[in-house]
C-alpha positions as CSV (number, residue, x, y, z in Angstrom):
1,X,-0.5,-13.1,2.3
2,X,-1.0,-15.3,-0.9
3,X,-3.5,-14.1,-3.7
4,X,-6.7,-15.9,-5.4
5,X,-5.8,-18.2,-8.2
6,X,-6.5,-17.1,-11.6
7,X,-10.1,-17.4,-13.0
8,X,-12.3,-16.1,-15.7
9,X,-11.8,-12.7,-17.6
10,X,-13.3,-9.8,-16.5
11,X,-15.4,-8.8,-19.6
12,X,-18.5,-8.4,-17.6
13,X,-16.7,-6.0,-15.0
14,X,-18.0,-2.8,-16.1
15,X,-22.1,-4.0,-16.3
16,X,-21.8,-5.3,-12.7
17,X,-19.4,-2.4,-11.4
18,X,-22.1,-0.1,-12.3
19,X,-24.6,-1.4,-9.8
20,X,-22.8,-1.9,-7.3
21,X,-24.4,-1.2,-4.2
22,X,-22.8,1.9,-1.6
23,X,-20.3,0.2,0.7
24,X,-20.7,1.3,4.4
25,X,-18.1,4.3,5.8
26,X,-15.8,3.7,8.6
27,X,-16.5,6.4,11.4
28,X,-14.7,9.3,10.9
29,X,11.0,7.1,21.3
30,X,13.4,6.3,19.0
31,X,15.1,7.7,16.2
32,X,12.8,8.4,13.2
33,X,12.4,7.0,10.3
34,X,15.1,8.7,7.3
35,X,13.3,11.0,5.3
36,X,13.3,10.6,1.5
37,X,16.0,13.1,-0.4
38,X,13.6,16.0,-1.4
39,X,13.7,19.1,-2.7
40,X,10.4,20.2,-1.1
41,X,8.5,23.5,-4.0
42,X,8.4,26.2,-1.6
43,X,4.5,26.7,-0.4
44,X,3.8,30.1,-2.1
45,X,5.3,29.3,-5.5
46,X,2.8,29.0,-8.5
47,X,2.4,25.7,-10.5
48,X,5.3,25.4,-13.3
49,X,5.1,24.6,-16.9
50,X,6.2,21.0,-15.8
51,X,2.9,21.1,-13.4
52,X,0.7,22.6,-15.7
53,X,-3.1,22.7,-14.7
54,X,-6.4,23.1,-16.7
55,X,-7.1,26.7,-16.6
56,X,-10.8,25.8,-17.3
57,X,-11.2,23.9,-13.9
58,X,-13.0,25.7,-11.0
59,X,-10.8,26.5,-8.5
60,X,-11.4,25.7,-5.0
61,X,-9.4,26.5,-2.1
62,X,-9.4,24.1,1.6
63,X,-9.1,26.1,4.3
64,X,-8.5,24.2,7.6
65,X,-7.1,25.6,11.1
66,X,-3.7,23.8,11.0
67,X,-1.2,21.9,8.0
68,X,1.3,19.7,9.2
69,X,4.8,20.0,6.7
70,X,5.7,16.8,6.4
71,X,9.2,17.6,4.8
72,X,9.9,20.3,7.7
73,X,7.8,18.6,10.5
74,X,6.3,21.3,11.2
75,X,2.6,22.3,12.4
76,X,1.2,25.6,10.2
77,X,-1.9,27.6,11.9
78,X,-3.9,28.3,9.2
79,X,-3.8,26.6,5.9
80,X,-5.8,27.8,2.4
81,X,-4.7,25.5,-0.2
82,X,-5.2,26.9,-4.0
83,X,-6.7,23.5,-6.2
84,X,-7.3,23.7,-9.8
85,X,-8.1,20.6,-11.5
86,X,-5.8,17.6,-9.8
87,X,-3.1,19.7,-9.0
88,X,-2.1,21.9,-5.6
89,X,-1.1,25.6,-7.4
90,X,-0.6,27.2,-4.0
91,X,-0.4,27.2,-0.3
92,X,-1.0,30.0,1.6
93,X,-0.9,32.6,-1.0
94,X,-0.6,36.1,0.0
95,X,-4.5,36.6,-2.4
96,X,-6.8,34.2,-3.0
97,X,-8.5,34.0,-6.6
98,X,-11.4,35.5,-6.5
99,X,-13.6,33.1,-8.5
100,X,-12.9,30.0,-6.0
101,X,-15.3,27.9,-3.9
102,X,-13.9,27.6,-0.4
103,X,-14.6,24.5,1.4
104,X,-14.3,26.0,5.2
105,X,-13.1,22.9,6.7
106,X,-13.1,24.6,10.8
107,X,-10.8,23.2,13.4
108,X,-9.2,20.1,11.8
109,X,-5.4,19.6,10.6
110,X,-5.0,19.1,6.9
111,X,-2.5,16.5,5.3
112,X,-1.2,14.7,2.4
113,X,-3.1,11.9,1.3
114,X,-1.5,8.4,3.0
115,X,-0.6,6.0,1.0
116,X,-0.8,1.9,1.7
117,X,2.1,-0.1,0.1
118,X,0.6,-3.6,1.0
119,X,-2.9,-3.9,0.9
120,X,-5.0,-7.3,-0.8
121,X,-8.2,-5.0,-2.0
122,X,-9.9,-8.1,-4.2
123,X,-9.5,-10.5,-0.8
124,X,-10.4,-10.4,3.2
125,X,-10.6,-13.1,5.9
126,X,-14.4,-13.1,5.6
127,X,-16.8,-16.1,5.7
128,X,-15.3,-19.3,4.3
129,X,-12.0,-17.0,3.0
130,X,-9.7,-20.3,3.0
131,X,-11.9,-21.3,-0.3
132,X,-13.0,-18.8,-2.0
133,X,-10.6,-19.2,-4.6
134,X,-12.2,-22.6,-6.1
135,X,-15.4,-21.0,-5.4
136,X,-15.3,-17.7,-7.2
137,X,-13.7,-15.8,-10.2
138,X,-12.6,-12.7,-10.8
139,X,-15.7,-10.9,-11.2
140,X,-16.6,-11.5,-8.0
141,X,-13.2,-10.5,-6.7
142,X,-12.9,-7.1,-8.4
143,X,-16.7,-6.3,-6.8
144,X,-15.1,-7.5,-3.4
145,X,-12.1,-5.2,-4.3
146,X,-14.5,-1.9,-5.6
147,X,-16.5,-2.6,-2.0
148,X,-13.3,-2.6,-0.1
149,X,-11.5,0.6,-2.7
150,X,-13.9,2.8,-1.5
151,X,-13.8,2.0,2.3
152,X,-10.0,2.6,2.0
153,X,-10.2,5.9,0.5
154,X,-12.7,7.0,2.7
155,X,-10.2,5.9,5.4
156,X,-7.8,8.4,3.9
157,X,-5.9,6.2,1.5
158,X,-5.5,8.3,-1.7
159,X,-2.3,5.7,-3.2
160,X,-2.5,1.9,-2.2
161,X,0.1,-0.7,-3.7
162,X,-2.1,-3.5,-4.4
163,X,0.5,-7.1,-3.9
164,X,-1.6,-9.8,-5.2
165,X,-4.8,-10.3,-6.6
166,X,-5.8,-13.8,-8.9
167,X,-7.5,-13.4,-12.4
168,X,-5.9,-9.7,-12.9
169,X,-9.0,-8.7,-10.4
170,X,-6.8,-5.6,-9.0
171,X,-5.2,-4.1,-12.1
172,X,-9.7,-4.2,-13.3
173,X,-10.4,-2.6,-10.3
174,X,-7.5,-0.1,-11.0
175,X,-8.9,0.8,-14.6
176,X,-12.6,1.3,-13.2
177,X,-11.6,3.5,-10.3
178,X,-9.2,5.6,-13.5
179,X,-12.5,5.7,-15.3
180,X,-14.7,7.1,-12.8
181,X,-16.9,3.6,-12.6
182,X,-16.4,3.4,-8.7
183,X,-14.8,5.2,-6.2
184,X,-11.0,4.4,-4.7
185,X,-7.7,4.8,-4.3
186,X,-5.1,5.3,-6.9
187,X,-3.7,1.7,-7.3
188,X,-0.3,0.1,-8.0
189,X,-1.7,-3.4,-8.8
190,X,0.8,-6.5,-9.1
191,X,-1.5,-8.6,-11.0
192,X,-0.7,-12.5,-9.7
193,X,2.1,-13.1,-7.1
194,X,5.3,-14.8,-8.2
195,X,5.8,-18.1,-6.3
196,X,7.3,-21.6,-6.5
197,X,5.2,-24.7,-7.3
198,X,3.8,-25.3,-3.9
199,X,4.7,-22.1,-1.9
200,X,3.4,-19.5,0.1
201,X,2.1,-18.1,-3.7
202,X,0.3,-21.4,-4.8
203,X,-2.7,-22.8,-3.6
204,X,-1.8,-24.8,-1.5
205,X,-4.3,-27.5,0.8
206,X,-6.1,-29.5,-2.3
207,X,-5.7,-32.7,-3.5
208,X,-3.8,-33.1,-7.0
209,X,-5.7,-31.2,-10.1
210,X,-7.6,-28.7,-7.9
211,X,-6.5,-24.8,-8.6
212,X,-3.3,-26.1,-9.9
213,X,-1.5,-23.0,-11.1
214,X,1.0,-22.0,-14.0
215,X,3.4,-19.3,-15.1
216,X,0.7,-17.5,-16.4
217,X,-1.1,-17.3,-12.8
218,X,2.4,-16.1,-11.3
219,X,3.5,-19.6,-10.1
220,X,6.8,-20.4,-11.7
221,X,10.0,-22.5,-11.3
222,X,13.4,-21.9,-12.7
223,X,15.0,-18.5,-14.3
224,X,13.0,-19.4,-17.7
225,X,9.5,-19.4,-15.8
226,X,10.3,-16.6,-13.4
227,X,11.0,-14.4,-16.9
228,X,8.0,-15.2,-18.6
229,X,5.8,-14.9,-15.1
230,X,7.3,-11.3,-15.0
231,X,6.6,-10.3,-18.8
232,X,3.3,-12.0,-18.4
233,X,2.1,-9.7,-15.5
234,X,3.5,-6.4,-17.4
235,X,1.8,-7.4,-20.3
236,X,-1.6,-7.9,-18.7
237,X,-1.2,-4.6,-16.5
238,X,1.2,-4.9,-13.7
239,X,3.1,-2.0,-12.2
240,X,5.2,-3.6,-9.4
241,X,6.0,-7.2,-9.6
242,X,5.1,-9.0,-6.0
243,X,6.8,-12.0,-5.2
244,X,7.0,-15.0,-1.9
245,X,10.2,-15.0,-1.3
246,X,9.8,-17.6,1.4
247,X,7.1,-19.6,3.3
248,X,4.3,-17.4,5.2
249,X,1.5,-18.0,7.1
250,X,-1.7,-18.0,5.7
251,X,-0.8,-20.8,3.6
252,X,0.0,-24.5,4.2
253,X,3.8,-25.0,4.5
254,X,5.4,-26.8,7.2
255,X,7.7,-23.3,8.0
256,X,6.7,-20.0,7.8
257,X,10.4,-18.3,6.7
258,X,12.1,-20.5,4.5
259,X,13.6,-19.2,1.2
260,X,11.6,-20.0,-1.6
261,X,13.2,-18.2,-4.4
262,X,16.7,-19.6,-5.2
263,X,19.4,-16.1,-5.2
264,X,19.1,-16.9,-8.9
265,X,15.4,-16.9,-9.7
266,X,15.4,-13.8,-7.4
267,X,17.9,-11.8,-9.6
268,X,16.4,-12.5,-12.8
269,X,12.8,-11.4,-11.9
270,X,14.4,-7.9,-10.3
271,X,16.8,-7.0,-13.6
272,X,13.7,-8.2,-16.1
273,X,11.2,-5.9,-13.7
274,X,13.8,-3.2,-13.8
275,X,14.0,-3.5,-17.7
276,X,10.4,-2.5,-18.0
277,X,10.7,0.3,-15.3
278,X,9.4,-1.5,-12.4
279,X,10.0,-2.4,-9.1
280,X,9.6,-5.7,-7.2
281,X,7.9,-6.3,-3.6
282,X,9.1,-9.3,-2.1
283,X,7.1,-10.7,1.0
284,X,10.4,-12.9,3.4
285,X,9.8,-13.8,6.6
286,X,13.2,-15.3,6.7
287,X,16.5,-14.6,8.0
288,X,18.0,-16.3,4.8
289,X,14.9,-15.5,2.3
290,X,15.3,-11.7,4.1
291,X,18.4,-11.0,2.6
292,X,18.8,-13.0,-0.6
293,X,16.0,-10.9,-1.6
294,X,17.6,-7.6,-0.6
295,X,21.1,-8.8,-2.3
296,X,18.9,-9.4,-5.6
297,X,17.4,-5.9,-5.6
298,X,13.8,-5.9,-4.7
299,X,12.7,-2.4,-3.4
300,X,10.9,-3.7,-0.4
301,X,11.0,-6.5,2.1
302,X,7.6,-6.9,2.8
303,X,7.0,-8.9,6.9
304,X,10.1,-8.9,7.3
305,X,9.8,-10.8,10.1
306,X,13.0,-12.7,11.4
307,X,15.6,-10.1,11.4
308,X,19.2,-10.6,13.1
309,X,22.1,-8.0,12.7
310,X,23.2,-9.1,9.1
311,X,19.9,-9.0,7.7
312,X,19.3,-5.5,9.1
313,X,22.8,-4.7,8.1
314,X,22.0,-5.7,4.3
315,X,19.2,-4.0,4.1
316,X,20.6,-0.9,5.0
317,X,23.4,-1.0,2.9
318,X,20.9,-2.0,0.0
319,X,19.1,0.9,0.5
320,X,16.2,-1.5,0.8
321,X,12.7,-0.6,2.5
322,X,11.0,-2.4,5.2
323,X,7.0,-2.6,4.5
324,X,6.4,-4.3,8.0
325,X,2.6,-4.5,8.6
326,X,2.7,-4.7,12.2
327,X,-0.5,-4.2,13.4
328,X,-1.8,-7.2,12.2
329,X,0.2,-8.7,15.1
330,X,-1.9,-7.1,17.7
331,X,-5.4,-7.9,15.9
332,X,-5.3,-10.9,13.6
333,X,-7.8,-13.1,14.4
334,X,-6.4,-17.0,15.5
335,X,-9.5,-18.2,16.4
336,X,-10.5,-17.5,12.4
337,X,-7.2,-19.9,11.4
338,X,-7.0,-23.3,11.1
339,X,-4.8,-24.8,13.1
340,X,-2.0,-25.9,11.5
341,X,-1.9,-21.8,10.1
342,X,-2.7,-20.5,13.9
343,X,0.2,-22.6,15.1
344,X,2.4,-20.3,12.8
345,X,1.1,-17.2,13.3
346,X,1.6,-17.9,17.2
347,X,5.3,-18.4,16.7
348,X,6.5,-15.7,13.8
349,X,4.2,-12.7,15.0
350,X,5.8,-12.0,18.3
351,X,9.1,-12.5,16.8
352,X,8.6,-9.6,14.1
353,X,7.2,-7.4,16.5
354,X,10.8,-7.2,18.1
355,X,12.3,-7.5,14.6
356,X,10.8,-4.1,13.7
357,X,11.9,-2.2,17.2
358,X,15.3,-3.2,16.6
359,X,15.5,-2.3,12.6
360,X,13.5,1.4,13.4
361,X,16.1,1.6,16.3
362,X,19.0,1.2,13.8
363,X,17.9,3.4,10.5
364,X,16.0,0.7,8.3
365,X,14.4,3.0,5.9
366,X,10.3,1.9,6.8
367,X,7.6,1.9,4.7
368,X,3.9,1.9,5.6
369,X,1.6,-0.9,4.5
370,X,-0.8,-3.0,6.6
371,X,-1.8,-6.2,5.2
372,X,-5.4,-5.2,4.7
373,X,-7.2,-7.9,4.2
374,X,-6.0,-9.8,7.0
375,X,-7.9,-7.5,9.3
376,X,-10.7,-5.4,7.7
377,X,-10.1,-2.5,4.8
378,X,-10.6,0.8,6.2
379,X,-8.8,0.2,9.8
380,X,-5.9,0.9,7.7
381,X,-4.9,3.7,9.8
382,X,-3.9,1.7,13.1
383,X,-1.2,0.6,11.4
384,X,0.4,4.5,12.3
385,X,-0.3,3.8,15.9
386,X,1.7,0.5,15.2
387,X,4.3,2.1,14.3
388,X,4.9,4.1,17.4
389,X,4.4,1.5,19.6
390,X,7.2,-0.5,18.2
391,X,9.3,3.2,18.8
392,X,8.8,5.3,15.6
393,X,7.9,9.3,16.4
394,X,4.2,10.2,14.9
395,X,6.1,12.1,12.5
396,X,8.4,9.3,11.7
397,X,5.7,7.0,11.6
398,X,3.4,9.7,9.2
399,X,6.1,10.3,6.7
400,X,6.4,6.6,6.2
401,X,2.6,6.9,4.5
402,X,3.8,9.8,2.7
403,X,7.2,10.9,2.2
404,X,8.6,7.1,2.0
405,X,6.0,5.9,0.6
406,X,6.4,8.3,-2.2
407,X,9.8,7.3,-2.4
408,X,9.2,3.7,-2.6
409,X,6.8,4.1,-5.6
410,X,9.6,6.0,-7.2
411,X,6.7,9.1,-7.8
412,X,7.3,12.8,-6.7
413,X,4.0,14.1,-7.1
414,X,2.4,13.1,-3.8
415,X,3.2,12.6,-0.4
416,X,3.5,16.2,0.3
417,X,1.2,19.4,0.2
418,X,3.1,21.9,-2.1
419,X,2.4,23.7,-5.6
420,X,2.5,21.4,-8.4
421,X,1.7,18.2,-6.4
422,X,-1.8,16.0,-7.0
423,X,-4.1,17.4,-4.6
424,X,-4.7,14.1,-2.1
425,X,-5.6,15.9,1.0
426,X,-7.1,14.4,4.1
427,X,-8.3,16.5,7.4
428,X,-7.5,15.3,10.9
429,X,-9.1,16.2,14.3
430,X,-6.5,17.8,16.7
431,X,-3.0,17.7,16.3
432,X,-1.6,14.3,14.8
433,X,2.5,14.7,16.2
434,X,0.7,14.9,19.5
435,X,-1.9,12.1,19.1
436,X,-1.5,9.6,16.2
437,X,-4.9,8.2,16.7
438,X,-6.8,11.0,15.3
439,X,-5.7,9.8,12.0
440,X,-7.8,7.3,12.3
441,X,-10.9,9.8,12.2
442,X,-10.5,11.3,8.8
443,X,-13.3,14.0,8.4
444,X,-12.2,14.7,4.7
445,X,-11.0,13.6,2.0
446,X,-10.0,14.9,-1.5
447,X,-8.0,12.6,-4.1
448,X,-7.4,15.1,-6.9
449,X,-9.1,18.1,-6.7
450,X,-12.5,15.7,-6.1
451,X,-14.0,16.0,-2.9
452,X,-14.3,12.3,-1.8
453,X,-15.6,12.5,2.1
454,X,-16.8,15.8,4.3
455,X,-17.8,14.6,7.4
């Protein structure tokens, strides 16, 4: 989806953040997906020099009646994991320290934190959504955003990618929730998307002179404009560069996949990103759009919609990740759409429902990310059952929101329970690899070392 044009700065962010009022809680096959190159700490080791931890912190210890591995794919009975600080320092030790708190979490299954590589915090399909960017700024959208952080975490969400967010709301609501102003995820925020004059990225639907949009606000044309759109974001922020790569949905184009981007503009935004140490998400629909994007670089093909044999090819041989948001195709509201927007999302959404069975069916590498925004924050979870509908395994479709997802951020100190890692640890009901819906009842929830939810 598109994000908000940009608006007013944010120097008021931190009064308003502060009273913020308490968001409500969300009540508690076919060949699997590749898993990430890893060279998993083994569980009893003690936290290196590398992984170093505050020796002042208390030390608690989470003690739970199963872990699931997700390297091994394996189900542990009994699970005490040592915390100090942020950081894991052991699982399963053969002595625990004698000064820690233990949080006796009873008959639930521990596992990493997940982790959401498309999510739209600052923006949801709410009320009149299709104009609320001439109608608010930035202020407002980071409060929407620190309303909607906190409902994610709770849902289990320790790591979101934030792609897209106008007036440099997400990369303020990153900063507060760093700060300890409100509770969240850790983001990866984009700052504006990259689009052409009149794409899926502009505001699109208004007559001349209303929201038009500039470099600055990630709309750019040409190799010159894509540069400075890049170095802009960076400067203000950014840590992943998003970019419309073709037409989409939510937006008023006659088409919903063609190619936006010239294979030009598209290489010069990945090798600027890339000189700066980031990565670029690019959302394609289109065959075409699909893989000129994957050619160029980009580390995920976000939709990914309309794929035939030589787009799944190319993505495979790229090495590039598919971030497919599926479940939005089983809930997304048409009746909430105008119709000209319906009338595409009736015609695309099937088609990338088959698009995904066939690329999980042939060894796309898959990423999880759901498009929240689309349907409401917190449900973020559904996306897993998603998944395995379209023919993942639960444990596939699990180490997409943590092992690849890891991998896709280009981090190695999350995704996986092990000594030296953050502690981001959720708990379960029952038995996950047998029943993927119980991951959407998280009774806990701990986003390094600081107890977030206990149910």
């Amino acid at each position: 989806m598109r994000s908000p044009p940009s608006a007013v700065c944010l120097a008021a962010l931190a009064t308003l953040l502060a009273a913020l009022a308490p968001a409500p809680v969300p009540t508690a096959t076919t060949s699997p997906t590749p898993v990430p190159a890893l060279d998993p700490t083994p569980f009893a080791s003690p936290v290196t020099d590398e992984h170093a931890t505050d020796d002042d912190a208390p030390t608690i210890v989470v003690r739970a009646a199963r872990l699931l591995d997700v390297v091994a794919g394996n189900m542990i009975a009994g699970a005490e994991i040592v915390v100090r600080g942020d950081r894991i320092v052991a699982v399963n030790p053969a002595r625990l320290p004698a000064d820690a708190e233990v949080l006796d979490l009873g008959d639930v299954t521990l596992m990493p934190g997940l982790m959401d590589m498309h999510t739209h915090l600052c923006f949801d399909l709410e009320g009149d959504w299709e104009h609320r960017g001439i109608k608010e700024n930035a202020a407002a959208w980071a409060l929407r955003g620190a309303r909607n952080a906190r409902i994610t975490l709770h849902a289990g969400f320790t790591t979101v990618r934030d792609v897209g967010a106008g007036g440099f709301a997400d990369i303020a609501l990153m900063r507060a929730i760093d700060d300890g102003f409100v509770p969240g995820p850790r983001i990866v925020p984009a700052g504006h998307s990259l689009g052409i004059t009149g794409g899926h990225c502009d505001v699109t639907g208004y007559a001349p002179g209303i929201a038009e949009q500039d470099w600055k606000s990630g709309v750019a044309d040409g190799t010159d404009e894509v540069l400075k759109a890049v170095r802009y974001q960076i400067k203000h922020g950014a840590k992943v560069i998003k970019t419309c790569a073709t037409a989409g949905v939510l937006s008023h184009e006659e088409t919903v996949g063609a190619q936006q981007y010239s294979d030009d503009e598209l290489a010069v935004m990945v090798q600027e990103a890339e000189r700066h140490g980031l990565r670029v998400a690019a959302h394609a629909h289109g065959t075409q759009g699909i893989i000129a994007a994957s050619n160029a670089g980009v580390a995920s093909i976000e939709h990914g919609s309309i794929l035939d044999d030589e787009a799944i090819e190319t993505l495979i041989r790229n090495g590039t990740y598919l971030v497919p948001t599926t479940h939005l195709a089983d809930v997304l509201d048409l009746d909430n759409l105008p119709p000209e927007i319906r009338a595409k999302a009736e015609s695309v959404l099937p088609i990338a429902k088959d698009s995904l069975r066939r690329a999980i069916a042939a060894g796309v590498k898959i990423a999880f990310g759901t498009d929240a925004a689309v349907y409401p924050h917190g449900d973020n979870a559904k996306e897993l059952a998603a998944l395995v509908d379209r023919g993942m395994t639960p444990l596939a479709a699990i180490r997409s929101a943590t092992l690849a997802a890891a991998d896709l951020l280009g981090v190695d100190d999350r995704g996986v329970i092990a000594p030296g890692k953050l502690a981001d640890l959720i708990a379960v009901p029952g038995n996950p690899l047998d029943d993927i819906s119980v991951t959407e009842h998280v009774a806990f929830v701990m986003k390094g070392g600081a107890v977030a939810v206990r149910f």
